[in-house]
N, C-alpha and C positions, 0 to 999 in steps of 0.2 A: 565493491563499496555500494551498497546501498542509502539513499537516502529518501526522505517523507517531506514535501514543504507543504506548510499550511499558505492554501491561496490569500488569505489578507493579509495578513500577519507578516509573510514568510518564511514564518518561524520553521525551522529544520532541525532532524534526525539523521542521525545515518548511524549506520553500522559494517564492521568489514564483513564482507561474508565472502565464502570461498568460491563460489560460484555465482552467476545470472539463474541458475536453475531452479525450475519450478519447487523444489523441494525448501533450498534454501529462503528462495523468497516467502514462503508461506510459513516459515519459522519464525524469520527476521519480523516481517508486519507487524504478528499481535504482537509481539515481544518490544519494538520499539515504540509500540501503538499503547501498550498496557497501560502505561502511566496518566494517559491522557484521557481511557477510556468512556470516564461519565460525558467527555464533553465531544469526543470523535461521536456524530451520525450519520456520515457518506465518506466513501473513497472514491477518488476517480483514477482511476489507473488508463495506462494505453494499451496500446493492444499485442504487447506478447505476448509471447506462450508462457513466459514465468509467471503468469495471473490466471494460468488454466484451473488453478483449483480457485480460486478467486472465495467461492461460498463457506472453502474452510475459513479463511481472513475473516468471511463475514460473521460469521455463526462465531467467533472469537472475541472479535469485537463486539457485538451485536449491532452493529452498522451497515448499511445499504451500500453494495460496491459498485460501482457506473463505468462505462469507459468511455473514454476520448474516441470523436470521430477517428477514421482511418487517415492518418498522415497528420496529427491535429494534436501532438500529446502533452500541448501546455495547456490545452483547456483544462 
């Protein structure tokens, strides 16, 4: 399961996917990202490895991806 929360709002996404893997993850984002895209400008992700491609998410969205300090992943 993956899920997106917007920091003020709350407001949440998710999707089942078959794995944590970087493959899936970089599928899943724009895709539950899409709908929202004119108003998505940053992601803040933590620091696994399923966010190694992180610049494809970006270049999809066309939004800036950030991450959380290390050990810190509700920032």
């Amino acid at each position: 399961m993956g899920t997106i929360v917007e920091r003020v709002t709350k407001y949440t996404v998710s999707a089942q996917m078959n794995s944590k893997s970087t493959a899936d993850v970089t599928k899943a984002t724009p895709s539950l990202l899409n709908p929202f895209k004119d108003i998505v400008h940053t992601i803040t992700a933590d620091n696994g490895k399923e966010f190694s491609y992180h610049e494809k998410i970006s270049q999809a969205l066309s939004a800036e991806v950030y991450f959380a300090h290390p050990c810190s992943s509700w920032e």
